[in-house]
N, CA, C and O atoms as CSV, one atom per row, in Angstrom:
chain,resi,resn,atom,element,x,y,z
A,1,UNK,N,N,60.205,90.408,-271.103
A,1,UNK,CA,C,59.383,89.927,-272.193
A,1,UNK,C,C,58.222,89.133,-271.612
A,1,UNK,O,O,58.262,88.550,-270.528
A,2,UNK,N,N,57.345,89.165,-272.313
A,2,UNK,CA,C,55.972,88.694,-272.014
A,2,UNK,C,C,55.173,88.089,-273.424
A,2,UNK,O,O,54.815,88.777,-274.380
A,3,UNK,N,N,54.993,86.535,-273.258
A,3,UNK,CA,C,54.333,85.712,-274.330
A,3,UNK,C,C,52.768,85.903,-274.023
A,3,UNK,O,O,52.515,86.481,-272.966
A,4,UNK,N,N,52.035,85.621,-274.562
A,4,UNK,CA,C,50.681,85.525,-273.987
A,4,UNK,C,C,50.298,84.215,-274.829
A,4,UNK,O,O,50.548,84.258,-276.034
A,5,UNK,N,N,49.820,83.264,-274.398
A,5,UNK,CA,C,49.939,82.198,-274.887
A,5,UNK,C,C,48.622,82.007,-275.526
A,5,UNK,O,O,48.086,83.057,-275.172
A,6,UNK,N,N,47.778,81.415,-276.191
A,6,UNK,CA,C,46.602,81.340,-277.196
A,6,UNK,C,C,45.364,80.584,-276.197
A,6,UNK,O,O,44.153,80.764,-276.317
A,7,UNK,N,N,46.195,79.519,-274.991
A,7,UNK,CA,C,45.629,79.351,-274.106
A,7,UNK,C,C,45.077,80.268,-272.758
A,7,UNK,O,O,44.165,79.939,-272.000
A,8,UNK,N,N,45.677,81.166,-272.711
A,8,UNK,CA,C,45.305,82.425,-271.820
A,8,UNK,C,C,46.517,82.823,-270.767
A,8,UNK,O,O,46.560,83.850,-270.091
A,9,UNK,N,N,47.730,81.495,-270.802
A,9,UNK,CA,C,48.420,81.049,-270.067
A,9,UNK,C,C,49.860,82.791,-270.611
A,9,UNK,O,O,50.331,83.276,-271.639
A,10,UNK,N,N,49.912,82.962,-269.533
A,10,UNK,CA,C,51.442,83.942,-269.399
A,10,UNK,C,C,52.675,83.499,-269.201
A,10,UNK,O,O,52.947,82.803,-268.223
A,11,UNK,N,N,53.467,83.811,-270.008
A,11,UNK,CA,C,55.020,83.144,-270.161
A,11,UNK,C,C,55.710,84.732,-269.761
A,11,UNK,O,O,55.656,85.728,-270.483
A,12,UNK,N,N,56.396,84.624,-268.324
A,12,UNK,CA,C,56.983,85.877,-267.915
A,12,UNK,C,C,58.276,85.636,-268.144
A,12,UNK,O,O,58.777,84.548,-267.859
A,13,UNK,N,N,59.095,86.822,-268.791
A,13,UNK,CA,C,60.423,86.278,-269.085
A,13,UNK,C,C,61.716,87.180,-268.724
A,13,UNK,O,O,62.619,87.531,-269.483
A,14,UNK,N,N,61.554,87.442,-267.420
A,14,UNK,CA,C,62.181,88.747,-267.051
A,14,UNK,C,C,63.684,88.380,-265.848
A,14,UNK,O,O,64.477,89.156,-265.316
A,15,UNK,N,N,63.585,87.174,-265.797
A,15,UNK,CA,C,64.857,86.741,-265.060
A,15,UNK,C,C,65.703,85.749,-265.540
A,15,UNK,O,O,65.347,85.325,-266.639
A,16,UNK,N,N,67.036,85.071,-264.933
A,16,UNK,CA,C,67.457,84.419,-265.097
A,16,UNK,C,C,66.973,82.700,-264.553
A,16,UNK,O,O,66.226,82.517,-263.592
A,17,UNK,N,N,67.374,81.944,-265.109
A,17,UNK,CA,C,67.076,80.175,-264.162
A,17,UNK,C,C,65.742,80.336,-264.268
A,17,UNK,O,O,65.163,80.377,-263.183
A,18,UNK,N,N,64.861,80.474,-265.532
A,18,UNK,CA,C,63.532,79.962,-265.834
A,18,UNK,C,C,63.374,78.356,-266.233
A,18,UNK,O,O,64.106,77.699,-266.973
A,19,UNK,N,N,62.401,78.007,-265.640
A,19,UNK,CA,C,62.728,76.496,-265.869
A,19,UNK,C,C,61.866,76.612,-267.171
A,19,UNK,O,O,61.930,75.602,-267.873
A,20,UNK,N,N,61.199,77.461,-267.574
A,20,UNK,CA,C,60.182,76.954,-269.031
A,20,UNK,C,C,61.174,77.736,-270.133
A,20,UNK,O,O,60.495,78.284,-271.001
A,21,UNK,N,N,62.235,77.871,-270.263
A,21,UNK,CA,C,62.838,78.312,-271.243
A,21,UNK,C,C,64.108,78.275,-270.954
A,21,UNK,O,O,64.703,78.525,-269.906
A,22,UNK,N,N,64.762,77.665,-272.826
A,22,UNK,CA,C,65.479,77.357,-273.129
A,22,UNK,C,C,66.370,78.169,-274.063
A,22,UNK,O,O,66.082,79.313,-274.412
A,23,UNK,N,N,67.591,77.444,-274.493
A,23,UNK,CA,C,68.621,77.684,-275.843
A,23,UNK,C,C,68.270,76.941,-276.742
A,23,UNK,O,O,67.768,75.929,-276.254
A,24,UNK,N,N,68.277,76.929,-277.691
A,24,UNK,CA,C,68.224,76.045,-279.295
A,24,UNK,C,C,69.303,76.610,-279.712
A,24,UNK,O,O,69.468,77.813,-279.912
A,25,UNK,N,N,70.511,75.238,-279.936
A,25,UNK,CA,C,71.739,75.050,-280.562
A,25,UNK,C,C,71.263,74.031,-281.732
A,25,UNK,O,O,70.677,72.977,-281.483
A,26,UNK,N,N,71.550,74.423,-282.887
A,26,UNK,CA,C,71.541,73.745,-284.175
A,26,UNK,C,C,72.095,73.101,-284.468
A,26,UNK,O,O,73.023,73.726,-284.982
A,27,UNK,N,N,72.400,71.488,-284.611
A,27,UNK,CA,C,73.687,70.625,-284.751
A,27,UNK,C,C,74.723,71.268,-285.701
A,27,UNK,O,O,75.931,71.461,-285.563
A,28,UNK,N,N,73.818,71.553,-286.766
A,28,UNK,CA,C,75.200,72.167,-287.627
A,28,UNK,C,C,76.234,73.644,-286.812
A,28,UNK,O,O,77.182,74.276,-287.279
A,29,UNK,N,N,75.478,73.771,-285.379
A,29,UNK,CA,C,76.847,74.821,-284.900
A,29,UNK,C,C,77.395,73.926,-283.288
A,29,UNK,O,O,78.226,74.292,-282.457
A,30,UNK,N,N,76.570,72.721,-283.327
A,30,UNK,CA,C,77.138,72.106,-281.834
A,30,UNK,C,C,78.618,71.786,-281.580
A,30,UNK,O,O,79.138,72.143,-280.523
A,31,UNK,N,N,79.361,71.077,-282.588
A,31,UNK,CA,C,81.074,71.088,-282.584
A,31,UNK,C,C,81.796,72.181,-282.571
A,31,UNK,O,O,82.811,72.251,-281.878
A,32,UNK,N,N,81.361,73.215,-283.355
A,32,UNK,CA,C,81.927,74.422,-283.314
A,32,UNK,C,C,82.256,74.947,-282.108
A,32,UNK,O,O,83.331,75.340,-281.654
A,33,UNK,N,N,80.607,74.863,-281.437
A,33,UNK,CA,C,80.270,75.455,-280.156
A,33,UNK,C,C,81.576,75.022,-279.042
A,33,UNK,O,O,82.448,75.740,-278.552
A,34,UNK,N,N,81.342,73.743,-278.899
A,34,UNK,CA,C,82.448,73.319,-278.015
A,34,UNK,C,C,84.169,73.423,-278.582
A,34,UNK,O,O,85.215,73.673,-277.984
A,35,UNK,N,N,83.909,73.156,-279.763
A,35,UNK,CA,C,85.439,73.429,-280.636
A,35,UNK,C,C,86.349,75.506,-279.788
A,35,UNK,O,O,87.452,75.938,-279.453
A,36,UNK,N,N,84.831,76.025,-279.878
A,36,UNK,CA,C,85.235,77.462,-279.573
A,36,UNK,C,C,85.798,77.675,-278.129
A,36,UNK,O,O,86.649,78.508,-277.818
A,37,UNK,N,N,85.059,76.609,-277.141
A,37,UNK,CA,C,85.056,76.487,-275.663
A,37,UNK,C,C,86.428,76.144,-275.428
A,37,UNK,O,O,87.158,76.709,-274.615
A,38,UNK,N,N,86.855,74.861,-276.437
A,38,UNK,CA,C,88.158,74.304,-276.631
A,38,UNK,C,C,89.424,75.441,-276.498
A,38,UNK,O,O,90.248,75.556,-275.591
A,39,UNK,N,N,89.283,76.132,-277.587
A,39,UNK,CA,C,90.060,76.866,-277.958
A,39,UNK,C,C,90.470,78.258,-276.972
A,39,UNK,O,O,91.592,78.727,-276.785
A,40,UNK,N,N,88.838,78.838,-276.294
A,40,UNK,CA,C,89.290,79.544,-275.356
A,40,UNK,C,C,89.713,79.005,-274.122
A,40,UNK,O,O,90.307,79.617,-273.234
A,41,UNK,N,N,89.473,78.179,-274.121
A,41,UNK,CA,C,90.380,77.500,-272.284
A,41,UNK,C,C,91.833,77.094,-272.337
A,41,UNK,O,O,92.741,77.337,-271.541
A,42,UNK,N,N,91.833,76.235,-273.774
A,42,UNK,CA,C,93.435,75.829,-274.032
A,42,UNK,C,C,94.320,76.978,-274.514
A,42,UNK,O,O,95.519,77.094,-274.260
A,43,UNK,N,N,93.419,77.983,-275.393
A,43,UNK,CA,C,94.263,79.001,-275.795
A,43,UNK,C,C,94.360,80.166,-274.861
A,43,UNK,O,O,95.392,80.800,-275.083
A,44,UNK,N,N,93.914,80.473,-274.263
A,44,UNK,CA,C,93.845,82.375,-273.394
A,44,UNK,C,C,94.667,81.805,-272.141
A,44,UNK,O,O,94.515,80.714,-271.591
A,45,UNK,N,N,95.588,82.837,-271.827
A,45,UNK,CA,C,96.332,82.912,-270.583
A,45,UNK,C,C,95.105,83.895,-269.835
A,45,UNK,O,O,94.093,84.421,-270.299
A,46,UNK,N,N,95.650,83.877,-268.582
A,46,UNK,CA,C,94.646,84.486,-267.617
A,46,UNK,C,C,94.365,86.046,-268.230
A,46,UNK,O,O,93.405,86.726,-267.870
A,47,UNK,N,N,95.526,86.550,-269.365
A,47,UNK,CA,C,95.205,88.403,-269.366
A,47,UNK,C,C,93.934,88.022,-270.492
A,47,UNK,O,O,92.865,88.627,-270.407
A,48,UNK,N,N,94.165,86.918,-271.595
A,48,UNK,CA,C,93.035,87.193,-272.605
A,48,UNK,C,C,92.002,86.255,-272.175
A,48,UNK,O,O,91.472,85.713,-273.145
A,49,UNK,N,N,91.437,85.800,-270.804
A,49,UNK,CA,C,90.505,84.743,-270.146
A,49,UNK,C,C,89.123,85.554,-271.096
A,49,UNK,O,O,88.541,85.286,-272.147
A,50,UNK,N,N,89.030,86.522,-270.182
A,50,UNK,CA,C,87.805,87.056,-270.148
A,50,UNK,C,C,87.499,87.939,-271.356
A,50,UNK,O,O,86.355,88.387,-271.439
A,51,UNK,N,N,88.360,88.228,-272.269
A,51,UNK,CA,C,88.464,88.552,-274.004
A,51,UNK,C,C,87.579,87.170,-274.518
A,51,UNK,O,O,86.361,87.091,-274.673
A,52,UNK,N,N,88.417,86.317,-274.685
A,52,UNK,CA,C,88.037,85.040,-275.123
A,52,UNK,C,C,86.692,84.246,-274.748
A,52,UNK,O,O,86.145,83.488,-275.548
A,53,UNK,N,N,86.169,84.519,-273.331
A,53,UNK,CA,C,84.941,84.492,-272.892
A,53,UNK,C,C,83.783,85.457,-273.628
A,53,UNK,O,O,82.809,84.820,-274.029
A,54,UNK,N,N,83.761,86.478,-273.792
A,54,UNK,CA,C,83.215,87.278,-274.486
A,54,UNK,C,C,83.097,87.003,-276.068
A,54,UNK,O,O,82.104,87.191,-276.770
A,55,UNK,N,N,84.115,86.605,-276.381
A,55,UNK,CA,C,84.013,86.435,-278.172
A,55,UNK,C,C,83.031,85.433,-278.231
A,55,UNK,O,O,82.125,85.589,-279.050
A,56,UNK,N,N,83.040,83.691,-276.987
A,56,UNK,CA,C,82.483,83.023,-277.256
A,56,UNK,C,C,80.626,83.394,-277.058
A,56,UNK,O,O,79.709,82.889,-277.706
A,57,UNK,N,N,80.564,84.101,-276.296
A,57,UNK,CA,C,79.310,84.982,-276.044
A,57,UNK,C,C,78.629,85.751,-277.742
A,57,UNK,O,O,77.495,85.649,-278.210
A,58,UNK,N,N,79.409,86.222,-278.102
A,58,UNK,CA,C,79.310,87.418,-279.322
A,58,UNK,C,C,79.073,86.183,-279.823
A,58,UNK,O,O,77.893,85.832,-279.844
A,59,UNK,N,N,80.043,85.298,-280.307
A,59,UNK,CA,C,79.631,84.475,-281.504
A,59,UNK,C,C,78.718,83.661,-281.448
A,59,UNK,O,O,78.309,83.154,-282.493
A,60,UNK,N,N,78.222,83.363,-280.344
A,60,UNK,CA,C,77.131,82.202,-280.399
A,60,UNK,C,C,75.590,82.809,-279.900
A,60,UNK,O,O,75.262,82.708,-278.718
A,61,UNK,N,N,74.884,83.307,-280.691
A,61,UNK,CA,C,73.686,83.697,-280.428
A,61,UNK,C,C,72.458,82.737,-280.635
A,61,UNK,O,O,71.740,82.898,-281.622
A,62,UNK,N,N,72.245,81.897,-279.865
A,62,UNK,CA,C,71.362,80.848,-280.433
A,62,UNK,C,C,69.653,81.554,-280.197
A,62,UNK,O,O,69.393,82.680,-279.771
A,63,UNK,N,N,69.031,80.869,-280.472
A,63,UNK,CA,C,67.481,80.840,-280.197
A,63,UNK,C,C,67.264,80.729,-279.179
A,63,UNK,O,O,67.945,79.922,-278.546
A,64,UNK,N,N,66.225,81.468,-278.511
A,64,UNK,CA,C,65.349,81.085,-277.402
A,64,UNK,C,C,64.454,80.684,-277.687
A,64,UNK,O,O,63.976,81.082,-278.749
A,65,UNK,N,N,63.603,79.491,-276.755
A,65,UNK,CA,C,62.796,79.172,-276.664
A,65,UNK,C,C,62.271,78.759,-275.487
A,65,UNK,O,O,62.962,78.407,-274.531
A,66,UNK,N,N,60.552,78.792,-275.509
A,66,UNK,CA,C,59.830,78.983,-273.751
A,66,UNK,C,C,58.609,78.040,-273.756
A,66,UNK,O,O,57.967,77.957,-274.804
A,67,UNK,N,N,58.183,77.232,-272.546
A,67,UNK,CA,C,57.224,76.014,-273.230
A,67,UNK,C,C,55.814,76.906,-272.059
A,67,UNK,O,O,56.245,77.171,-270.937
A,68,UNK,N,N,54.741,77.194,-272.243
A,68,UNK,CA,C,53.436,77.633,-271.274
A,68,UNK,C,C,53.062,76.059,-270.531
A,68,UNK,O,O,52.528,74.986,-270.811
A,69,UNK,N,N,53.719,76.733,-269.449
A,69,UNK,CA,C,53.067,75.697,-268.365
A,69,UNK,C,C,51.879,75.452,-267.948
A,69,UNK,O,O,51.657,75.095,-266.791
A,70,UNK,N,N,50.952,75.616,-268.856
A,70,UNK,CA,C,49.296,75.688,-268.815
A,70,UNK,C,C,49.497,74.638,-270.262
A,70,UNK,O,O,49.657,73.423,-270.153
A,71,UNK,N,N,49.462,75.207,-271.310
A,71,UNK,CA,C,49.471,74.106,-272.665
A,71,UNK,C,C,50.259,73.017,-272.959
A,71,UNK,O,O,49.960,71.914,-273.417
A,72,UNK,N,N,51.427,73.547,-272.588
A,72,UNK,CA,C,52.786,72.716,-273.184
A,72,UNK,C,C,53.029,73.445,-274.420
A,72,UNK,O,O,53.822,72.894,-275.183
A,73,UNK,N,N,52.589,74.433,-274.757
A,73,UNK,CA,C,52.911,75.051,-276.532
A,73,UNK,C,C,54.278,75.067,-276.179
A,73,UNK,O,O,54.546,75.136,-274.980
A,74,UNK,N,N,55.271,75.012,-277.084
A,74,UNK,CA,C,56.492,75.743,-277.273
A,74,UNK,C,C,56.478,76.756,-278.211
A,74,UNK,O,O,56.116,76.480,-279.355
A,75,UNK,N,N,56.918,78.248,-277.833
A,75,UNK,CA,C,57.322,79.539,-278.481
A,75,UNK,C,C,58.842,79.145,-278.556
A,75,UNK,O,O,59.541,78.561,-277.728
A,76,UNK,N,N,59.223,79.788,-280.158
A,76,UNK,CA,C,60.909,78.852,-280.690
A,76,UNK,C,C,60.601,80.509,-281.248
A,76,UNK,O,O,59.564,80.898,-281.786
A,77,UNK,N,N,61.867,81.348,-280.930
A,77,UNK,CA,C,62.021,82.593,-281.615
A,77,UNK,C,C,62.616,82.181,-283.011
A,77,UNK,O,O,63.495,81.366,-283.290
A,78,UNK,N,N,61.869,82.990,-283.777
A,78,UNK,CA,C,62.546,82.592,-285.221
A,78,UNK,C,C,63.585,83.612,-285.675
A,78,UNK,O,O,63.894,84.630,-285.057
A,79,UNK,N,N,64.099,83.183,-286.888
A,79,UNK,CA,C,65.194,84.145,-287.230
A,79,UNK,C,C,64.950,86.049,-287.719
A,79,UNK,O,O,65.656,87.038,-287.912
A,80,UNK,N,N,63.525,85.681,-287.733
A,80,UNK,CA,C,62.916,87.452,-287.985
A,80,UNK,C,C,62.395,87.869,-286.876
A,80,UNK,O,O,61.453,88.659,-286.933
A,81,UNK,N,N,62.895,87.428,-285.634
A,81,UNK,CA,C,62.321,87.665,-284.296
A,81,UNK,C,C,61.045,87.387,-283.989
A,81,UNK,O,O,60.710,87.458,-282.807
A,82,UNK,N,N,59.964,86.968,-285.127
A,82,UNK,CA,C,58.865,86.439,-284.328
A,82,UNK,C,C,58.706,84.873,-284.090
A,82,UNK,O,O,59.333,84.068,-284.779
A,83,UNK,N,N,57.739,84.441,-282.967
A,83,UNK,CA,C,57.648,83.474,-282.296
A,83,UNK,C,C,56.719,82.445,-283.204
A,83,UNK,O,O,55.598,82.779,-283.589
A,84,UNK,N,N,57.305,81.164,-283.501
A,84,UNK,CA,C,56.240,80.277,-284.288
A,84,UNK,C,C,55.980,79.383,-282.914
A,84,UNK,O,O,56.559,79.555,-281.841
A,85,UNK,N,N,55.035,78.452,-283.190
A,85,UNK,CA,C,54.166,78.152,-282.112
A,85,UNK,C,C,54.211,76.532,-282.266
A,85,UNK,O,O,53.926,76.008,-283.343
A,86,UNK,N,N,54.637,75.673,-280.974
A,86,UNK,CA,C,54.201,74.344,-281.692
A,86,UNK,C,C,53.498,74.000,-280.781
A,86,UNK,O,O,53.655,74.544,-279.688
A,87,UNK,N,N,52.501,72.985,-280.958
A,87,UNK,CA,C,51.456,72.589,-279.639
A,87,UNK,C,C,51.232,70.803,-279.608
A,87,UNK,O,O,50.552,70.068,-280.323
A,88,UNK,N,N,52.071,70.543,-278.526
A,88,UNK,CA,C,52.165,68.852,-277.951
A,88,UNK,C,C,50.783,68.021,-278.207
A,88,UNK,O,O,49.721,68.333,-277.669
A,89,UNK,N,N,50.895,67.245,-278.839
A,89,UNK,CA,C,49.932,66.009,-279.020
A,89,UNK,C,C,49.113,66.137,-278.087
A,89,UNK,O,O,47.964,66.556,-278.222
A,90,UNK,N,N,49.796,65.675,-276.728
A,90,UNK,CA,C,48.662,65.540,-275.631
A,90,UNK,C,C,48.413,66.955,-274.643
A,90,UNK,O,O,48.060,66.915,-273.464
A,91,UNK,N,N,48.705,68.257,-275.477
A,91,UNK,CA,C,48.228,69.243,-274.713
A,91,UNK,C,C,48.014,69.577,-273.047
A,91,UNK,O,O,47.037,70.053,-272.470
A,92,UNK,N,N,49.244,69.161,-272.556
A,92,UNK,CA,C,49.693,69.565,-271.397
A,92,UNK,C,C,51.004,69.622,-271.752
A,92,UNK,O,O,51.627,69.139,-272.697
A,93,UNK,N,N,51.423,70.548,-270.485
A,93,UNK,CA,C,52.775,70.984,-269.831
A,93,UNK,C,C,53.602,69.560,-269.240
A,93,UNK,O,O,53.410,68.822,-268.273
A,94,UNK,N,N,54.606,69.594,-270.340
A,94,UNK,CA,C,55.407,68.623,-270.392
A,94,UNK,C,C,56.794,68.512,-269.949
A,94,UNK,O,O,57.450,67.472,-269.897
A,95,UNK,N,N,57.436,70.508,-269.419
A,95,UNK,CA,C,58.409,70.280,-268.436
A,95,UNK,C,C,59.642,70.012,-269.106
A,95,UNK,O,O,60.656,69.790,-268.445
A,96,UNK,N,N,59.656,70.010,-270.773
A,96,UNK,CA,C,60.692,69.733,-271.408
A,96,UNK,C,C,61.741,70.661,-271.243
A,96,UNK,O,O,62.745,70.027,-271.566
A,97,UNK,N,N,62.034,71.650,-270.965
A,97,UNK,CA,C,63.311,72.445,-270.235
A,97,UNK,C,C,63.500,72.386,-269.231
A,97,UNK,O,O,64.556,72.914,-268.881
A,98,UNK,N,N,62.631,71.724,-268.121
A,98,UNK,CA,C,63.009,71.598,-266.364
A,98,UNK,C,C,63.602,70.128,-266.706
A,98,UNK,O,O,63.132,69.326,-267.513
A,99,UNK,N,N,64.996,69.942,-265.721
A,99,UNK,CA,C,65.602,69.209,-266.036
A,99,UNK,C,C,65.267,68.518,-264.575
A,99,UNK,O,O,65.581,67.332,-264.473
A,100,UNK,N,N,64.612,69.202,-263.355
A,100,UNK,CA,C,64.037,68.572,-262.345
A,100,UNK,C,C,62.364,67.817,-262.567
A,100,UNK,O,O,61.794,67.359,-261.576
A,101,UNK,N,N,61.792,67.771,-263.766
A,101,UNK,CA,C,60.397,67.114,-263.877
A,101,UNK,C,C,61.062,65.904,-264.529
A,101,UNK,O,O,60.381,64.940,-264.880
């Protein structure tokens, strides 16, 4: 995938361990989330490990989202698959998904 940002700036999105993009978990599914984690570690013996790993995969499809390291815009995928746009006060790259800035 490929953003093109309004600034001219390219958001390449073709690997894993991108530092400009993220998950968006919704509080109303954050307990669940871990409630589910709960349940597959305490509940699955080693034959249903990797069953139970998978369900938690299937069930939790959150949002992506990617910040242009030229603007700071954040692209937040919406629920009809297109991208709404938000753009930082002070219009720079602010590094909010690198957990090393």
């Amino acid at each position: 995938m490929k953003i093109k940002c309004q600034c001219g700036g390219l958001i390449v999105d073709q690997t894993d361990y991108l530092s400009q993009k993220g998950h968006l978990i919704p509080d109303k599914k954050w307990f669940n989330f871990w409630d589910e984690i709960d349940d597959a570690i305490e509940g699955s013996d080693e034959k249903n490990a990797e069953n139970s790993c998978m369900q938690l995969r299937i069930n939790n499809r959150f949002k992506l989202f990617w910040e242009c390291k030229d603007c700071g815009r954040l692209f937040v995928d919406s629920a009809n698959g297109e991208l709404i746009v938000f753009k930082p006060e002070n219009r720079k790259y602010n590094g909010v998904l690198d957990d090393e800035s």
